[in-house]
mmCIF file of the N, C-alpha and C atoms, coordinates in Angstrom:
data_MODEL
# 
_entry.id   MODEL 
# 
loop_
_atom_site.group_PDB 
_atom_site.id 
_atom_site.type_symbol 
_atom_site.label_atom_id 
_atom_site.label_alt_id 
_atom_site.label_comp_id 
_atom_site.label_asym_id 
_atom_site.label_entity_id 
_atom_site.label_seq_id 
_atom_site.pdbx_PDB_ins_code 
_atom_site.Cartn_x 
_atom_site.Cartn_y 
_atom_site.Cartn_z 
_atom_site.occupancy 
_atom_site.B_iso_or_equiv 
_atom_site.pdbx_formal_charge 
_atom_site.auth_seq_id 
_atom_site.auth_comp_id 
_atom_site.auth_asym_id 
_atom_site.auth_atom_id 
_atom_site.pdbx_PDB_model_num 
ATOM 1   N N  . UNK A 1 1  ? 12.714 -174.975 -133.903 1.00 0.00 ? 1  UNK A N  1 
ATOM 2   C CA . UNK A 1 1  ? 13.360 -174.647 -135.148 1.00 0.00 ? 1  UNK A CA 1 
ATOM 3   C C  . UNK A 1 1  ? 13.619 -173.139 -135.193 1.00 0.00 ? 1  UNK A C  1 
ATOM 4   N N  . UNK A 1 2  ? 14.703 -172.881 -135.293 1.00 0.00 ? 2  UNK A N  1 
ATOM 5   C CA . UNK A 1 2  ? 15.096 -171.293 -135.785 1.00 0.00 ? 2  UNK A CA 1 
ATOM 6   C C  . UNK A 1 2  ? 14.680 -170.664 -136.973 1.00 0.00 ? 2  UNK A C  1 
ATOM 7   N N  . UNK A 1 3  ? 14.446 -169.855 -136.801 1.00 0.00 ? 3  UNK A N  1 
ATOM 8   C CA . UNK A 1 3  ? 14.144 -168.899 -138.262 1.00 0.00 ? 3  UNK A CA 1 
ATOM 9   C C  . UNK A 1 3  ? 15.346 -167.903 -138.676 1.00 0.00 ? 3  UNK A C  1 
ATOM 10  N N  . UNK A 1 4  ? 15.646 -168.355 -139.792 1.00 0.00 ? 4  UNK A N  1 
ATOM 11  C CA . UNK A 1 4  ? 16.437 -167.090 -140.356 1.00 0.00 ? 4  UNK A CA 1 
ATOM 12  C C  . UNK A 1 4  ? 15.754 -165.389 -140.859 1.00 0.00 ? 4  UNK A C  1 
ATOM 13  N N  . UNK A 1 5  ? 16.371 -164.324 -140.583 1.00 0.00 ? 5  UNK A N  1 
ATOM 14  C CA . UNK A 1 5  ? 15.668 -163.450 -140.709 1.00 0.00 ? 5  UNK A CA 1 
ATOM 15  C C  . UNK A 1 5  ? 16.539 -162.239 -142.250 1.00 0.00 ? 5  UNK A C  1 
ATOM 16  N N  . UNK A 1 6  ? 15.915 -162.771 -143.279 1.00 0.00 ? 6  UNK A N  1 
ATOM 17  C CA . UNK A 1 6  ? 16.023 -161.890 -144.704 1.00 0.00 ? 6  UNK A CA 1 
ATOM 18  C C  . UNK A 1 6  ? 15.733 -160.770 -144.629 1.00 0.00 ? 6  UNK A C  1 
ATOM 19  N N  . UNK A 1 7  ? 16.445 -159.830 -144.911 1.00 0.00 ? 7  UNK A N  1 
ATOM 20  C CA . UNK A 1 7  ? 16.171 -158.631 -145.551 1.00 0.00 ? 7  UNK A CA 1 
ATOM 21  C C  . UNK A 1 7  ? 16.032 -158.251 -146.737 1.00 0.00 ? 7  UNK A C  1 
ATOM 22  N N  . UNK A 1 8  ? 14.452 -157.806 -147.179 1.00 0.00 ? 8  UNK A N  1 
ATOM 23  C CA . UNK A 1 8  ? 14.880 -157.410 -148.399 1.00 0.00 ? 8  UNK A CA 1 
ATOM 24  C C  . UNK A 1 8  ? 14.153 -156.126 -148.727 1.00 0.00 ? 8  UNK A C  1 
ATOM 25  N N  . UNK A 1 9  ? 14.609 -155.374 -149.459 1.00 0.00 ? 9  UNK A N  1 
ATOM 26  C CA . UNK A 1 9  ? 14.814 -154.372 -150.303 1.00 0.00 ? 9  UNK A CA 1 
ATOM 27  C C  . UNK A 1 9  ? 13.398 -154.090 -151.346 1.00 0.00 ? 9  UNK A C  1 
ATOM 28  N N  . UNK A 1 10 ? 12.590 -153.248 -150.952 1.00 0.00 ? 10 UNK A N  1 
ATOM 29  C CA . UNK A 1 10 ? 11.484 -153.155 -151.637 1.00 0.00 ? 10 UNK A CA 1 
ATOM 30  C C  . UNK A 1 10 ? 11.461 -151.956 -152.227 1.00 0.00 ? 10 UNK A C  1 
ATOM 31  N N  . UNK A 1 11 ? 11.719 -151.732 -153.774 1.00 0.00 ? 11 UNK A N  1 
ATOM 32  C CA . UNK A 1 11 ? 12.106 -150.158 -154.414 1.00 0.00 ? 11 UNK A CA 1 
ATOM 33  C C  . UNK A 1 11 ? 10.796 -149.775 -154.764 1.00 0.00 ? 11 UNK A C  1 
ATOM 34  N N  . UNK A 1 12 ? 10.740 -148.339 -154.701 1.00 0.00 ? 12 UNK A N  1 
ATOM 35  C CA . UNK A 1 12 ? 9.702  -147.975 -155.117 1.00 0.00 ? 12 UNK A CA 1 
ATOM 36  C C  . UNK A 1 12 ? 9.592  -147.770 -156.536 1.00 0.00 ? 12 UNK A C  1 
ATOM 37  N N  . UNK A 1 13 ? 7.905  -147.791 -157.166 1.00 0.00 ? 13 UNK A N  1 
ATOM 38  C CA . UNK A 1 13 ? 8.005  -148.136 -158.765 1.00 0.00 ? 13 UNK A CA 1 
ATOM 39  C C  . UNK A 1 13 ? 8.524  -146.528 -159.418 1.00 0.00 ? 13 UNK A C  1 
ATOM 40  N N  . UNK A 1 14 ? 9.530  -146.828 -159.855 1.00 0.00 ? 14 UNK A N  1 
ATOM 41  C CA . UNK A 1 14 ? 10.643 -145.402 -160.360 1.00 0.00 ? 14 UNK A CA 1 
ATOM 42  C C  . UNK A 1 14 ? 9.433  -145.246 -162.183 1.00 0.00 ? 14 UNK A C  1 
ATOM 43  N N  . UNK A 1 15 ? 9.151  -146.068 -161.923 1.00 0.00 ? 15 UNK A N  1 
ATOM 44  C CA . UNK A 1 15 ? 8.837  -145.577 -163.860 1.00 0.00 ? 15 UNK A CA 1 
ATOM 45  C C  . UNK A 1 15 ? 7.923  -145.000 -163.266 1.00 0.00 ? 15 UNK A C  1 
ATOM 46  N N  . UNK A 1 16 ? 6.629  -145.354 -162.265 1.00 0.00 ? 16 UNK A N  1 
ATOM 47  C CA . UNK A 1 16 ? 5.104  -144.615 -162.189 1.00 0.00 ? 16 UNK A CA 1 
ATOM 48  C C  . UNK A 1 16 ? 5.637  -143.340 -161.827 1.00 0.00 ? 16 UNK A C  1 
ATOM 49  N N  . UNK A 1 17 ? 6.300  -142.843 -160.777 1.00 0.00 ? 17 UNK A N  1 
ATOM 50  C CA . UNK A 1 17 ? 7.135  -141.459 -160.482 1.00 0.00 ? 17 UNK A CA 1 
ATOM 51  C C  . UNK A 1 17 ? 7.100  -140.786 -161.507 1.00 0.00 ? 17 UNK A C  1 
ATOM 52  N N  . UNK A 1 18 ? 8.255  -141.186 -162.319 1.00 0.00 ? 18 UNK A N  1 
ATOM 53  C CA . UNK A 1 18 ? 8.773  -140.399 -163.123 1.00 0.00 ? 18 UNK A CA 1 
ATOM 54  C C  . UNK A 1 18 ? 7.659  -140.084 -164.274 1.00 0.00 ? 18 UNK A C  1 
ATOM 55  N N  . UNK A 1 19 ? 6.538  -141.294 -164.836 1.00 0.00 ? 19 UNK A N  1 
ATOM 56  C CA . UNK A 1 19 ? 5.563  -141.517 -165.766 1.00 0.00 ? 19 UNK A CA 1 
ATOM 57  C C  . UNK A 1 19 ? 4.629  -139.930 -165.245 1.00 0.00 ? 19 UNK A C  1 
ATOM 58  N N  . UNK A 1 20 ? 4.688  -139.961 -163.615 1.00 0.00 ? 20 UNK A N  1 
ATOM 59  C CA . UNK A 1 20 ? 3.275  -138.976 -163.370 1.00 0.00 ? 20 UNK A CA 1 
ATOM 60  C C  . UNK A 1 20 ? 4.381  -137.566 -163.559 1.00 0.00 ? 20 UNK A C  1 
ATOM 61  N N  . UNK A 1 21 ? 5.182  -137.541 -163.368 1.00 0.00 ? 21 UNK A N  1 
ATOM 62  C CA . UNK A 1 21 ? 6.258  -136.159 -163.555 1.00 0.00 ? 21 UNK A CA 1 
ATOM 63  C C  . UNK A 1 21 ? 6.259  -135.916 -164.868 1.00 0.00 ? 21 UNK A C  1 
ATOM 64  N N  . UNK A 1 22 ? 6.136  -136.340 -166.004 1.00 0.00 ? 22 UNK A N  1 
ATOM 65  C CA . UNK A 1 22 ? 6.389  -136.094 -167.203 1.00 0.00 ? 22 UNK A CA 1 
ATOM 66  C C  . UNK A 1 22 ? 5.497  -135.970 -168.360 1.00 0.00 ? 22 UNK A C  1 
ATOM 67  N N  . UNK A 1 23 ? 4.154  -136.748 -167.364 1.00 0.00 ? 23 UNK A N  1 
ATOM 68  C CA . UNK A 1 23 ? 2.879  -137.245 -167.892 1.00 0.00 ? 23 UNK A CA 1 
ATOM 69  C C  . UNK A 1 23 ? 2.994  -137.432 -169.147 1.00 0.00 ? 23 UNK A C  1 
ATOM 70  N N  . UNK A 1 24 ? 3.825  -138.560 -168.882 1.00 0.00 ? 24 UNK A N  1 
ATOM 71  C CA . UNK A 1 24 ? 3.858  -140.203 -170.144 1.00 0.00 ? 24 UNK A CA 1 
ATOM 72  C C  . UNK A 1 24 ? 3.321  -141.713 -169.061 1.00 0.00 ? 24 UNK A C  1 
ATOM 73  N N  . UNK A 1 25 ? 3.251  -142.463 -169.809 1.00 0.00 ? 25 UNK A N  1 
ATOM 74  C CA . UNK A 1 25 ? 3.230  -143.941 -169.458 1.00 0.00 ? 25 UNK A CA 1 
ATOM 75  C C  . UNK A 1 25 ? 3.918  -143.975 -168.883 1.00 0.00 ? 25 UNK A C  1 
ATOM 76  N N  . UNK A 1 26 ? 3.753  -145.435 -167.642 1.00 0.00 ? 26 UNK A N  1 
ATOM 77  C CA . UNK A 1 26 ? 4.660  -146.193 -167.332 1.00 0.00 ? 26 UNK A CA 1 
ATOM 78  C C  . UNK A 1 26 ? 5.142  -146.617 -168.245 1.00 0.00 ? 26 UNK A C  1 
ATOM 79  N N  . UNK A 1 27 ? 4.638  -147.428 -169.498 1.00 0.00 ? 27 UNK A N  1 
ATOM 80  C CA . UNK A 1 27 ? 5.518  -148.345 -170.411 1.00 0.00 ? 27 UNK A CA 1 
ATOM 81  C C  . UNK A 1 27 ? 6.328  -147.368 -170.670 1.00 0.00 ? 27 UNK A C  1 
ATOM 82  N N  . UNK A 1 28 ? 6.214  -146.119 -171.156 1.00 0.00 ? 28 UNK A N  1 
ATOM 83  C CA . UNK A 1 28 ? 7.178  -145.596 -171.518 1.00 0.00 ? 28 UNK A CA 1 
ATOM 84  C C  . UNK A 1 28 ? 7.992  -145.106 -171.482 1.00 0.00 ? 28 UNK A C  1 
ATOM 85  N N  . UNK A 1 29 ? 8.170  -144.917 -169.738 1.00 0.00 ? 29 UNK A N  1 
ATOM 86  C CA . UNK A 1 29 ? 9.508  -144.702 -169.264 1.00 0.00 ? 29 UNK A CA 1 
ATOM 87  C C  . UNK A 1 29 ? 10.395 -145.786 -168.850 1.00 0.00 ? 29 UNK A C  1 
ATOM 88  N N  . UNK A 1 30 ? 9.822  -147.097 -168.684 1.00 0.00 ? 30 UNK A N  1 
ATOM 89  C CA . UNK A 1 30 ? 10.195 -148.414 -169.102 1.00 0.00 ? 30 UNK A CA 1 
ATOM 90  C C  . UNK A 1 30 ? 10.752 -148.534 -170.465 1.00 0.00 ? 30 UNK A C  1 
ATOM 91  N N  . UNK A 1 31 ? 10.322 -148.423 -171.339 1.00 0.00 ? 31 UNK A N  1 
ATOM 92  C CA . UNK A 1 31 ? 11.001 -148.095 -172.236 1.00 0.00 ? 31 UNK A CA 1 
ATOM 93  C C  . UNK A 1 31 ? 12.468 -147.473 -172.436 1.00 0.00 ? 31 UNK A C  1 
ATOM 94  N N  . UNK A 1 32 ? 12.154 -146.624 -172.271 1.00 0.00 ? 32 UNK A N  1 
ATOM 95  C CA . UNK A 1 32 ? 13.610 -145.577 -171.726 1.00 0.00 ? 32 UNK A CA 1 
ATOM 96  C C  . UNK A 1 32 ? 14.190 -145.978 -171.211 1.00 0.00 ? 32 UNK A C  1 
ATOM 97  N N  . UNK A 1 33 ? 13.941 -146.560 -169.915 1.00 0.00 ? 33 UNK A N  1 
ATOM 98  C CA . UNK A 1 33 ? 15.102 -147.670 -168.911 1.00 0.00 ? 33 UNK A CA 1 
ATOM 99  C C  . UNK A 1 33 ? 15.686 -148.319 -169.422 1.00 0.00 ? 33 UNK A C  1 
ATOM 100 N N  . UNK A 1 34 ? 15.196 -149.133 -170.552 1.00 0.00 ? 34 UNK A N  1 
ATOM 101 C CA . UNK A 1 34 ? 15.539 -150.329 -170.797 1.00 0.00 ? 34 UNK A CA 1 
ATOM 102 C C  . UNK A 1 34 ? 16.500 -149.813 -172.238 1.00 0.00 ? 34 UNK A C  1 
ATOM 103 N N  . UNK A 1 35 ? 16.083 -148.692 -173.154 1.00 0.00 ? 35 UNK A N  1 
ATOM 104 C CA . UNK A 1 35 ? 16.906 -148.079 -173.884 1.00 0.00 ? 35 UNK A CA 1 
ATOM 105 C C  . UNK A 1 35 ? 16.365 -148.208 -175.206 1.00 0.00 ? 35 UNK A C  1 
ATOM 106 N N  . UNK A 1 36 ? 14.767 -148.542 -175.452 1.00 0.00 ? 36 UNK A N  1 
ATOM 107 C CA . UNK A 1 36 ? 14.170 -148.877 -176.241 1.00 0.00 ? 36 UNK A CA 1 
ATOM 108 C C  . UNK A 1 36 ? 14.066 -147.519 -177.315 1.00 0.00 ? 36 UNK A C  1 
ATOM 109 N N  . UNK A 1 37 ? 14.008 -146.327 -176.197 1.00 0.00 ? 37 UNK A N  1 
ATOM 110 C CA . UNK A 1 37 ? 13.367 -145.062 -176.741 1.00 0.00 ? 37 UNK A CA 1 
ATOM 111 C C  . UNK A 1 37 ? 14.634 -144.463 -175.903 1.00 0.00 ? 37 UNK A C  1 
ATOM 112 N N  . UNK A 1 38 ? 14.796 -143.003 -176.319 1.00 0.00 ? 38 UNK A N  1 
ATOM 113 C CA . UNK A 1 38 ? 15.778 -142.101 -176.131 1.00 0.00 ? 38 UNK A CA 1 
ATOM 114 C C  . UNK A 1 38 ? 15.088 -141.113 -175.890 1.00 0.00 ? 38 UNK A C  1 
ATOM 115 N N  . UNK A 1 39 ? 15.147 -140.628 -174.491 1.00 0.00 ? 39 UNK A N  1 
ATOM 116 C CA . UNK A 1 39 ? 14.325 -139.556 -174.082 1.00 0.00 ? 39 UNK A CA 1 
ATOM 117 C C  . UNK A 1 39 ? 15.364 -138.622 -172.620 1.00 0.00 ? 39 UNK A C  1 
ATOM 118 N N  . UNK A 1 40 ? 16.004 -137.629 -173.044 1.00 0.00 ? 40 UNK A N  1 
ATOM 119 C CA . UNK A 1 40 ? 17.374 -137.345 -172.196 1.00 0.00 ? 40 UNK A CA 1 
ATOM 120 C C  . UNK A 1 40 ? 16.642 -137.025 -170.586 1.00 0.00 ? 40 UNK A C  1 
ATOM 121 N N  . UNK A 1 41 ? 15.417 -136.397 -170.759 1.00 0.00 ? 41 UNK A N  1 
ATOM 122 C CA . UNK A 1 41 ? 14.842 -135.332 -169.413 1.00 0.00 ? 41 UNK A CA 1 
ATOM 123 C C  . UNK A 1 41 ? 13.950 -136.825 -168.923 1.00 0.00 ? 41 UNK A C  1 
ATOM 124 N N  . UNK A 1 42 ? 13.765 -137.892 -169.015 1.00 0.00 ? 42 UNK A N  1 
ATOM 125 C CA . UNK A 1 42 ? 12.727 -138.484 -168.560 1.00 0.00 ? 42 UNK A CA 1 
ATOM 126 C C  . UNK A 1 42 ? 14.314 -139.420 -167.706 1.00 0.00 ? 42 UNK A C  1 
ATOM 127 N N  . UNK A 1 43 ? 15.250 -140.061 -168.681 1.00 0.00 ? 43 UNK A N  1 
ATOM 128 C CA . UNK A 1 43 ? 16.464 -140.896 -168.257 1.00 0.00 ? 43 UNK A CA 1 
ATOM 129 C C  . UNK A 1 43 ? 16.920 -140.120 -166.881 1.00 0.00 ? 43 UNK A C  1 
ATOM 130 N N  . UNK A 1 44 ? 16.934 -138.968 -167.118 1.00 0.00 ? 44 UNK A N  1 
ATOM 131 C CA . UNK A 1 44 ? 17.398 -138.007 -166.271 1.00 0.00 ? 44 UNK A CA 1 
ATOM 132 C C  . UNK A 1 44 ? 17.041 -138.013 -164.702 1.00 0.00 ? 44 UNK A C  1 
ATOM 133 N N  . UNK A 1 45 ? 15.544 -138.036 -164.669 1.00 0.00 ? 45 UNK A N  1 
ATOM 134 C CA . UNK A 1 45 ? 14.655 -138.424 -163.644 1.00 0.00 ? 45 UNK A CA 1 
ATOM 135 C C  . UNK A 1 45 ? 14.963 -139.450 -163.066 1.00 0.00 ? 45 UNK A C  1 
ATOM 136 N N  . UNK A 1 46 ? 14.783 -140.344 -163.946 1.00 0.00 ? 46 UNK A N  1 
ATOM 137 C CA . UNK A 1 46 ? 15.027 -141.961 -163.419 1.00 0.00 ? 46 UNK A CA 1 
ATOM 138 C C  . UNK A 1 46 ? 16.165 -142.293 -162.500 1.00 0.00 ? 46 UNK A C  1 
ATOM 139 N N  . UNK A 1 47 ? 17.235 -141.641 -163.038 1.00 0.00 ? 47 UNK A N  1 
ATOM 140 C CA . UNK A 1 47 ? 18.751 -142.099 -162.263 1.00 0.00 ? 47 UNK A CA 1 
ATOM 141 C C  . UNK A 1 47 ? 18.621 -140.912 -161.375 1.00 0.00 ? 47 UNK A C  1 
ATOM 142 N N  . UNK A 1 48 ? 18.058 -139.771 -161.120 1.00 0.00 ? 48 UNK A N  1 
ATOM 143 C CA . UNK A 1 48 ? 18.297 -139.105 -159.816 1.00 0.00 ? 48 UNK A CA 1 
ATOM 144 C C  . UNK A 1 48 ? 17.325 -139.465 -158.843 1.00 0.00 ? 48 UNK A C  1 
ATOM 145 N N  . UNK A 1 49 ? 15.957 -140.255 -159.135 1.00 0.00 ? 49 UNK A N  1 
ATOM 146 C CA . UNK A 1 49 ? 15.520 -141.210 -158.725 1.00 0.00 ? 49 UNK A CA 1 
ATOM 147 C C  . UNK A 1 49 ? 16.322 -142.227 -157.519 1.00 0.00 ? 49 UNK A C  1 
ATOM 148 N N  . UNK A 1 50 ? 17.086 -142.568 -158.803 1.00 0.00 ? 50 UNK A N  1 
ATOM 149 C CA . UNK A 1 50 ? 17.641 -144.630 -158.191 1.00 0.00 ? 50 UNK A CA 1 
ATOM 150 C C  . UNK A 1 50 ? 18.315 -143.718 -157.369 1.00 0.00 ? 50 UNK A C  1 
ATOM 151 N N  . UNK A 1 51 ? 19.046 -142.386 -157.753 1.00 0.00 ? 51 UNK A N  1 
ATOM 152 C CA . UNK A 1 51 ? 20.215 -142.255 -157.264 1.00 0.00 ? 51 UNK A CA 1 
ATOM 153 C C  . UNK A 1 51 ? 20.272 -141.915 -155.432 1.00 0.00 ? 51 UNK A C  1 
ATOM 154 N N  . UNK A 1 52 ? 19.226 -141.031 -155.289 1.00 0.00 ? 52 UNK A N  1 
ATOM 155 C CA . UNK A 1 52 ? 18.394 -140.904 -153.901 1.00 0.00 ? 52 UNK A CA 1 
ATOM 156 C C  . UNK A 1 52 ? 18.081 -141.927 -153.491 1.00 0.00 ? 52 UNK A C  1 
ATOM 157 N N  . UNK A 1 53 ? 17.295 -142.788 -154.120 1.00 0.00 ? 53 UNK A N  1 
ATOM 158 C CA . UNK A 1 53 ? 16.811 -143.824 -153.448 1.00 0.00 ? 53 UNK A CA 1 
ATOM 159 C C  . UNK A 1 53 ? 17.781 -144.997 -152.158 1.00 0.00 ? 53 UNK A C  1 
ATOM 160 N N  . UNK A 1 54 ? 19.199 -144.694 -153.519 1.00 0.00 ? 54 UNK A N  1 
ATOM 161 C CA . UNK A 1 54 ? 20.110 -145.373 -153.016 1.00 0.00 ? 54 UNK A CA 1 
ATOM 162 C C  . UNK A 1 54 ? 20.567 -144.777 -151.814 1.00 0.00 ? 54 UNK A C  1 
ATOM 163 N N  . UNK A 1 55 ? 21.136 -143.808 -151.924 1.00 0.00 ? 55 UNK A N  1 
ATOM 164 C CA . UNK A 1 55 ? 21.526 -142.728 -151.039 1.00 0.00 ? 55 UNK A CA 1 
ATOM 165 C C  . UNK A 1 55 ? 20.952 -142.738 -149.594 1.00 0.00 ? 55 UNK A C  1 
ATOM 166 N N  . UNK A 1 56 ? 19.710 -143.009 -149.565 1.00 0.00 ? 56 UNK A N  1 
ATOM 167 C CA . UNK A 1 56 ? 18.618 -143.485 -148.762 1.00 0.00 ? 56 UNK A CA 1 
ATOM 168 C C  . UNK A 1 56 ? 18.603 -144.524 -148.075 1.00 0.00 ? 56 UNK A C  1 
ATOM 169 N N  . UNK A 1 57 ? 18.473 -145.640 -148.679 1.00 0.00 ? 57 UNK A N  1 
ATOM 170 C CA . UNK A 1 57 ? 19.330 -147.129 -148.094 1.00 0.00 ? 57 UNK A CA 1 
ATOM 171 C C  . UNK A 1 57 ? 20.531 -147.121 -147.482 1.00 0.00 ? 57 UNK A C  1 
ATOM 172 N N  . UNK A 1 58 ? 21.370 -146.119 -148.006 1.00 0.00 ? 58 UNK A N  1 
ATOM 173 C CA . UNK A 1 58 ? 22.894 -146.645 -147.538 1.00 0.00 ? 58 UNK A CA 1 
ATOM 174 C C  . UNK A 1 58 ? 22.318 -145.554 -145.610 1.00 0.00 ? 58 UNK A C  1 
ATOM 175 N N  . UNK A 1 59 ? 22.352 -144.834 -145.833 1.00 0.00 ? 59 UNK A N  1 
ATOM 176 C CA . UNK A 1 59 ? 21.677 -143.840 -144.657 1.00 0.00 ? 59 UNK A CA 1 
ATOM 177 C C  . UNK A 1 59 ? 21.335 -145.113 -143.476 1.00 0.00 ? 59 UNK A C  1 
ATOM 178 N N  . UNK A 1 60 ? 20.094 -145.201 -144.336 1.00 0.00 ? 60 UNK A N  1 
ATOM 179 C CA . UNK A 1 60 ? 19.474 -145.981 -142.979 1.00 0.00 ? 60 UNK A CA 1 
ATOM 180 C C  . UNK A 1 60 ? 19.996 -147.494 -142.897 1.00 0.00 ? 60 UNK A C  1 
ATOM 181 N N  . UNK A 1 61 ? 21.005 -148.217 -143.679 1.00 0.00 ? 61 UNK A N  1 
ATOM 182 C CA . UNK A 1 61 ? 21.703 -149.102 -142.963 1.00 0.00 ? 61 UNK A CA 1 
ATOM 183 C C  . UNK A 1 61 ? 22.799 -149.078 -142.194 1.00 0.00 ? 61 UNK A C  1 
ATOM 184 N N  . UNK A 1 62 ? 23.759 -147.319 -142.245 1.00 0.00 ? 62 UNK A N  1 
ATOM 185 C CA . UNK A 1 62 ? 24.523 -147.375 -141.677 1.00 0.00 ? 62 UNK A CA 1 
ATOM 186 C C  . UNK A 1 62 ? 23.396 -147.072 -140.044 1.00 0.00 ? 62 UNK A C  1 
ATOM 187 N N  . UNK A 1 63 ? 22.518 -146.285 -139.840 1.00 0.00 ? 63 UNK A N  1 
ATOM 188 C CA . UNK A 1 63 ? 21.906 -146.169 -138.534 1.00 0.00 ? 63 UNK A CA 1 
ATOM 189 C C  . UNK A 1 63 ? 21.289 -147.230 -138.367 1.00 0.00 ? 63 UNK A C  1 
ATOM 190 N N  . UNK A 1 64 ? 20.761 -147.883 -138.480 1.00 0.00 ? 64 UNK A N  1 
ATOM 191 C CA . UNK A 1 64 ? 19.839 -149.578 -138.407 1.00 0.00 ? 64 UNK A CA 1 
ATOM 192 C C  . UNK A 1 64 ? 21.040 -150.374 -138.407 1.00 0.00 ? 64 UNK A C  1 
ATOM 193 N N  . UNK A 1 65 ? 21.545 -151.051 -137.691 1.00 0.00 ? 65 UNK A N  1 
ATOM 194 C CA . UNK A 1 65 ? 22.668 -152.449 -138.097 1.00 0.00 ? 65 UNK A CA 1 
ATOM 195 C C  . UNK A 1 65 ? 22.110 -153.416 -137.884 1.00 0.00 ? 65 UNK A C  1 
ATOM 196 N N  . UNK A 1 66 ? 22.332 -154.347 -139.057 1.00 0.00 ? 66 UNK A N  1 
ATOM 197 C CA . UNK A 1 66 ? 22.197 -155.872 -138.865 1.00 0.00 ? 66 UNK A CA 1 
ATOM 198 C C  . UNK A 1 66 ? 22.582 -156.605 -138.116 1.00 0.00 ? 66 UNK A C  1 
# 
């Protein structure tokens, strides 16, 4: 029997990051994500966060090919 082989994508937890950078909660930069609370310098983090993160992935899938 063959095995198919999945890739998947394991992000790192962006709220604990940003939570120990700002020294707030996780919930509460969860919060913020989600748009519960309005907080400009914590949102801020978060998406230059994802935004690297992404940036990162695309990197190493163009050198790694499937």
């Amino acid at each position: 029997m063959e095995k198919t082989m999945k890739h998947s994508i394991k992000r790192r937890d962006v709220a604990a990051i940003v939570a120990k950078i700002h020294g707030v909660s996780d919930n509460y930069v969860r919060k913020v994500m989600r748009g519960e609370r309005e907080n400009e310098a914590i949102f801020s983090s978060v998406m230059e966060i994802i935004e690297q993160d992404n940036l990162l992935i695309q990197a190493v899938q163009k050198a790694v090919p499937l």
